[in-house]
C-alpha positions as CSV (number, residue, x, y, z in Angstrom):
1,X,-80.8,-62.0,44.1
2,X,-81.9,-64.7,41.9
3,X,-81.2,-68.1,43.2
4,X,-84.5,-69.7,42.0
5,X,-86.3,-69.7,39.0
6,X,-89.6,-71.5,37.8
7,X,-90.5,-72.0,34.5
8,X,-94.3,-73.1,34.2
9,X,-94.7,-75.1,30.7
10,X,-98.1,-74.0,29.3
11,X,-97.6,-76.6,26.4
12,X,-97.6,-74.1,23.8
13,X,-95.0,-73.0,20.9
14,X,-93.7,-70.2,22.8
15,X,-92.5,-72.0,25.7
16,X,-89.2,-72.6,23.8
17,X,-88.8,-68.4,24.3
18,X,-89.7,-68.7,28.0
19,X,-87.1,-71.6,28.5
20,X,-84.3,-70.0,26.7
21,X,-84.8,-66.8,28.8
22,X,-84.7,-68.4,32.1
23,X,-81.6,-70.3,31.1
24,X,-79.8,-66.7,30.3
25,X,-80.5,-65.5,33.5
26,X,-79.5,-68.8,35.4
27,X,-76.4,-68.4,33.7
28,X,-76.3,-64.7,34.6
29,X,-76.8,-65.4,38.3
30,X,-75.3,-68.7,38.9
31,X,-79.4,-69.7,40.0
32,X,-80.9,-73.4,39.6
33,X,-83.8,-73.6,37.1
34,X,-87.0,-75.8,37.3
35,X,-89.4,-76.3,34.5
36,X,-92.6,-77.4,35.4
37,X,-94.7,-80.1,33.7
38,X,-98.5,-80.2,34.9
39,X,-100.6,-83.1,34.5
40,X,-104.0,-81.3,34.3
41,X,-106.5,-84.4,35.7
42,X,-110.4,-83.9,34.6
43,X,-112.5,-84.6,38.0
44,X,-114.8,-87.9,37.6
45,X,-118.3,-86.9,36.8
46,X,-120.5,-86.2,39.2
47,X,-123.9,-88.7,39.8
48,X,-126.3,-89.0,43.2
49,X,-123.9,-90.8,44.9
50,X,-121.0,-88.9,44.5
51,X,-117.8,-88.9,42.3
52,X,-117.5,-92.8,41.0
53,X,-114.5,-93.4,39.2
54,X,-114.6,-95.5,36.3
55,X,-112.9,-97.7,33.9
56,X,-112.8,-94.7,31.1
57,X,-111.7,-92.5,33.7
58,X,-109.0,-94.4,34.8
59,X,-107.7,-95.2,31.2
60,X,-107.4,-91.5,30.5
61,X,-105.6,-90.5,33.6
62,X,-103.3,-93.6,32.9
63,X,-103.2,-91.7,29.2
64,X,-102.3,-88.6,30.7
65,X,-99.8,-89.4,33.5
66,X,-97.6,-91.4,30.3
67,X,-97.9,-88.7,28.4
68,X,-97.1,-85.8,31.2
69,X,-93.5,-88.5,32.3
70,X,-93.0,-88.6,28.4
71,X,-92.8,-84.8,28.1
72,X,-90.9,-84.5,31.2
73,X,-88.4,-86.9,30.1
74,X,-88.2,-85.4,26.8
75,X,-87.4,-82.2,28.7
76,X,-85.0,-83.2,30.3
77,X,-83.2,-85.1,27.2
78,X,-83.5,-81.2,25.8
79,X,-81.2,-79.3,28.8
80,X,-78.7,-82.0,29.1
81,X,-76.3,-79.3,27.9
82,X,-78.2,-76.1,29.2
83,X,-74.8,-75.4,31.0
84,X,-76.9,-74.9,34.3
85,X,-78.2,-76.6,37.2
86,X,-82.0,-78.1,35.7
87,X,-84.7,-79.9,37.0
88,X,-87.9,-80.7,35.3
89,X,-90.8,-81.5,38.1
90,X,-93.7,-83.2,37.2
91,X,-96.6,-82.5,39.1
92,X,-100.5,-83.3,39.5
93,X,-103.9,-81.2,39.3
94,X,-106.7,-82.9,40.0
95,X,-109.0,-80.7,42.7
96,X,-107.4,-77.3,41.0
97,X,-106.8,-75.7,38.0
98,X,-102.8,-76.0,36.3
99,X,-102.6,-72.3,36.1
100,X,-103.6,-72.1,40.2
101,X,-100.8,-75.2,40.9
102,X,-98.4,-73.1,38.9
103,X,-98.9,-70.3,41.3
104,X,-98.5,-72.8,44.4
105,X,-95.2,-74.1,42.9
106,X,-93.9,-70.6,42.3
107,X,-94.4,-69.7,45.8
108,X,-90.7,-71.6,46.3
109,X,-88.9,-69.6,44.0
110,X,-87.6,-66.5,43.5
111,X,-89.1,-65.4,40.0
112,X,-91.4,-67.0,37.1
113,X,-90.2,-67.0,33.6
114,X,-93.4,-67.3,31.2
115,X,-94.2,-67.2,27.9
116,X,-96.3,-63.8,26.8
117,X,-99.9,-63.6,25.6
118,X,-99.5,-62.5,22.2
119,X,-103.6,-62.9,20.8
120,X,-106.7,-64.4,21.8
121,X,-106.4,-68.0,20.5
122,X,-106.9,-69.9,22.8
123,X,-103.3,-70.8,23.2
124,X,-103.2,-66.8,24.2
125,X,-105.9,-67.6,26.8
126,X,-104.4,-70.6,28.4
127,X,-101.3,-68.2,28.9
128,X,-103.1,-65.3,29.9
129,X,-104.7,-67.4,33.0
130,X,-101.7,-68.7,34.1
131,X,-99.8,-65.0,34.1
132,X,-102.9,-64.1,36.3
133,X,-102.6,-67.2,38.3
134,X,-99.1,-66.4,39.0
135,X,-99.1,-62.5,40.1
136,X,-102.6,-63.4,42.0
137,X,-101.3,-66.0,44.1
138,X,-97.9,-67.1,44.3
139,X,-96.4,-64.1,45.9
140,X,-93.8,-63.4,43.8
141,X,-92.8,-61.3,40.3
142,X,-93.1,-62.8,37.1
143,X,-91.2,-62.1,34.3
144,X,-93.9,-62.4,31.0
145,X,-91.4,-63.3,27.5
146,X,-92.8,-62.1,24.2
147,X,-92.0,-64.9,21.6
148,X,-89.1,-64.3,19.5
149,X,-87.7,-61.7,21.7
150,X,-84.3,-61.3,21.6
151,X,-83.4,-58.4,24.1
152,X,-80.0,-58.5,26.0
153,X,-79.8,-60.3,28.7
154,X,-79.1,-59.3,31.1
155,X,-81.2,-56.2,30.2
156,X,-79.1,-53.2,29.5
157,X,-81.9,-50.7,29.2
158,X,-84.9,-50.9,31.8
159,X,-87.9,-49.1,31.6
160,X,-89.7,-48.6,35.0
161,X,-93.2,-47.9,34.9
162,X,-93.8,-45.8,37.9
163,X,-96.6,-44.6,40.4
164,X,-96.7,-44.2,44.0
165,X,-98.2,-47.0,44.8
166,X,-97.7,-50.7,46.7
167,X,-97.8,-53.1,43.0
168,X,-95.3,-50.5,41.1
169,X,-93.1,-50.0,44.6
170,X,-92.8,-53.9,44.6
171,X,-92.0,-54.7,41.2
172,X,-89.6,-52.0,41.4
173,X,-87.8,-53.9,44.3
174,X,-88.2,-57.1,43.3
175,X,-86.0,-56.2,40.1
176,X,-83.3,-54.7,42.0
177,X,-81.0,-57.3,41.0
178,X,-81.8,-56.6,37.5
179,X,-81.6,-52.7,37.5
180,X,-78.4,-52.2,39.6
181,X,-76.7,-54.4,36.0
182,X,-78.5,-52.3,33.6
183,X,-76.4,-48.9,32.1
184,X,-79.5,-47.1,32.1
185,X,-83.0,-47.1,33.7
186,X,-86.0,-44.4,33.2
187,X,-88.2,-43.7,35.5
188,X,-91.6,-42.8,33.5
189,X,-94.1,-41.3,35.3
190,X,-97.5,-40.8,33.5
191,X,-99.6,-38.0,34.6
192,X,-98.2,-37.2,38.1
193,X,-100.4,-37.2,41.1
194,X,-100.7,-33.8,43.1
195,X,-100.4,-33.4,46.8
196,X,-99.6,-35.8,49.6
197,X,-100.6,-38.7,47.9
198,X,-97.9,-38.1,45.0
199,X,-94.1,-37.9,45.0
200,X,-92.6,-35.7,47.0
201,X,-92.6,-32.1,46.1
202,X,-90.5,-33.2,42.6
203,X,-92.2,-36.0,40.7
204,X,-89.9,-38.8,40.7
205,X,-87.1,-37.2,43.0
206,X,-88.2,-40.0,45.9
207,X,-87.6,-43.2,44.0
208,X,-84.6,-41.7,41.8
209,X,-83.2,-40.8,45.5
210,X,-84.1,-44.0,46.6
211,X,-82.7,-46.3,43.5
212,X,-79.5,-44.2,43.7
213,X,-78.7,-45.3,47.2
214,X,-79.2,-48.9,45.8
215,X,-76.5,-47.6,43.4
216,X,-78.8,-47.0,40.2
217,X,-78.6,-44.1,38.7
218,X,-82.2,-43.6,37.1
219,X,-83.2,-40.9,34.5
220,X,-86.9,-39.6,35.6
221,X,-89.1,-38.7,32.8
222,X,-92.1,-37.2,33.7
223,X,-94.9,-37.2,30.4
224,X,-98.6,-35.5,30.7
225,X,-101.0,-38.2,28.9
226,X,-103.3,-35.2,27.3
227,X,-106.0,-38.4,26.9
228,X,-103.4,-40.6,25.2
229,X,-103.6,-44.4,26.8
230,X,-101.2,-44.6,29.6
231,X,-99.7,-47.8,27.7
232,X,-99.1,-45.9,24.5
233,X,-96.9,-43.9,26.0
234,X,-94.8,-46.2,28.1
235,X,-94.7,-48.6,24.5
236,X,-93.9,-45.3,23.1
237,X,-90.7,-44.2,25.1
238,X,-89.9,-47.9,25.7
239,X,-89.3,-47.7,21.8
240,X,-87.4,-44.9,21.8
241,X,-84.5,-45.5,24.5
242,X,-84.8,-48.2,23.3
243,X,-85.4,-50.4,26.2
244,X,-85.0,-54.2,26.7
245,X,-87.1,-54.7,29.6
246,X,-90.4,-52.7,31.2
247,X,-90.7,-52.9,34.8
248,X,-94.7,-52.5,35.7
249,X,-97.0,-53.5,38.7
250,X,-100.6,-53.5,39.2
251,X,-102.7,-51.0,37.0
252,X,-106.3,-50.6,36.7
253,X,-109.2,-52.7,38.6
254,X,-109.5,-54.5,41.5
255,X,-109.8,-58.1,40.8
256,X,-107.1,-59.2,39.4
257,X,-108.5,-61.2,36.6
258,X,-109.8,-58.1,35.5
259,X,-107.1,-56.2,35.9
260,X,-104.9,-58.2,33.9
261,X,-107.3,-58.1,30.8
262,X,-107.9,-54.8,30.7
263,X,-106.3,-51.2,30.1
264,X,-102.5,-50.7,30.4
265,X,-101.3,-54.6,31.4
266,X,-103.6,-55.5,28.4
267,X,-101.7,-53.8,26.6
268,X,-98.1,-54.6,28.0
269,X,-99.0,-58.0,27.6
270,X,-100.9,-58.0,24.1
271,X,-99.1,-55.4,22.0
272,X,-95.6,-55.3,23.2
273,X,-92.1,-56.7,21.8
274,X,-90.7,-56.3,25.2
275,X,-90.2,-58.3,28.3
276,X,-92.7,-56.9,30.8
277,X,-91.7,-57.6,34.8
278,X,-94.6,-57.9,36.6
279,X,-95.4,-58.0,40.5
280,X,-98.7,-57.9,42.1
C-alpha cells in the first residue's frame, strides 16, 4: 500500500504533471505527499591548501538558499487546497549531486512520482539523471509521468512488461496495490525464454497463477519479436488495449546508467505517452 509518496522537483516545466499525479494517487490512497526542493550547493574551488571558502562563495550560497526557501514557500502557497496531507522539504547538496540526495530522500517513502524524459535538452538530461539516481539507489519503484498525460487514475488498464527475472518480478510486486484496482492487466511476454530458466512449462502461466491469488485476473499475451525492438512492441500493444499504465523493470546492461539510456527503457522513457512504473 501507498502511505508515502516523494515527489523530487527537478525545476523544470513538467514538474507541474509530476505534482498533479502524485496528488491523484494521495487522494486515491489516503497517503501523505512530500515534494522535494534541493538546493544544489557548487563545492568551493579547490587551491594547495585545500577548499577556502570565500566571500563570492558565500554570497552565492546565501543567493541560492533564498532562492531554494522562496520556491519552497511558493510551493507550499500552491497545495494549500491540494485536498491532501502536503509537505514541501527543503533540503541541501553540497558533497553530492541533487539527483543522488533525491535517491537518499526516497529511501523513506514508499514510491517516487517524477516527471518523464521527453528529449535530450538538457532539461531531458537533468531528468533523466535523476530517474537513474532514483531506481539506482533509493531502493524503491518510481513511477516516471509523461507531460501532459492524462491517463485515469487510478489506472484502469495496466500493461506489465514481463520476464523472469529479479527487476520485472519486483516492479511487478511493488505495483500490487495498483494492479489489484485496475479492470484489466496483460501480461506481455516478448520472445519467451526456453527451458528451466523460463516460465514454467506455459509461458506466463506462473505469474498469471500467481497475480490471481493476489486477486488479479491477468490476460497473458505472449508475442515472438521476429527482430522487431522489444519496446515497439510493448508501445505497440500498450496502444492497442489501450493501456494507462506500463509496468517494466530492468532491461538491457549492467550499469545502470547505461541501462537506463539505452534499448527498451530508452525507449519507454523517450518515446512513450504512457506512465512507465519502474523498479530496479
Amino acid at each position: 500500500m501507498f502511505k508515502d509518496l516523494l515527489v523530487p522537483l527537478s525545476g523544470t516545466p513538467a514538474d507541474a504533471d509530476a505534482i498533479r499525479v502524485g496528488i491523484d494517487i494521495a487522494k486515491t490512497f489516503d497517503a501523505h505527499l512530500s515534494l522535494l526542493e534541493i538546493v544544489a550547493l557548487p563545492l568551493p574551488a579547490a587551491s594547495p591548501w585545500g577548499m577556502i571558502p570565500d566571500v563570492a562563495m558565500e554570497g552565492l550560497y546565501r543567493r541560492l538558499r533564498d532562492q531554494g526557501e522562496a520556491n519552497a514557500e511558493q510551493r507550499r502557497r500552491d497545495m494549500a487546497d491540494a485536498g491532501v496531507p502536503v509537505e514541501v522539504r527543503l533540503v541541501e547538496s553540497l558533497f553530492t549531486d541533487s539527483a543522488h540526495m533525491a535517491a537518499h530522500c526516497a529511501q523513506y517513502a514508499d514510491l517516487s512520482v517524477v516527471a518523464g524524459a521527453v528529449d535530450s535538452t538538457a532539461d531531458g538530461a537533468r531528468l533523466h539523471d535523476l530517474i537513474a539516481e532514483l531506481l539506482a539507489h533509493s531502493g524503491r519503484p518510481v513511477l516516471v509521468v509523461p507531460p501532459r498525460n492524462r491517463s485515469p487514475r487510478p489506472p484502469r488498464n495496466i500493461l506489465i512488461a514481463w520476464r523472469p527475472s529479479s527487476g520485472t518480478t519486483r516492479a511487478l510486486h511493488d505495483a500490487l496495490p495498483l494492479l489489484v484496482q485496475a479492470e484489466r492487466v496483460d501480461v506481455v511476454i516478448v520472445d519467451p525464454p526456453p527451458g528451466e530458466q523460463g516460465d514454467g512449462p506455459q509461458a506466463g502461466g506462473d505469474i498469471a497463477t500467481h497475480l490471481a491469488r493476489h486477486g488479479v485476473k491477468a490476460n497473458v499475451v505472449v508475442r515472438e519479436s521476429k527482430g522487431r525492438d522489444v519496446s515497439a512492441l510493448l508501445l505497440e500493444h500498450a496502444g492497442a488495449m489501450p493501456a494507462h499504465l506500463i509496468v517494466a523493470g530492468g532491461y538491457g546492461r549492467s550499469r545502470l546508467r547505461e541501462w537506463a539510456m539505452g534499448g527498451v527503457t530508452r525507449e519507454l522513457l523517450f518515446s512513450n505517452p504512457m506512465p512507465v512504473f519502474f523498479s530496479h
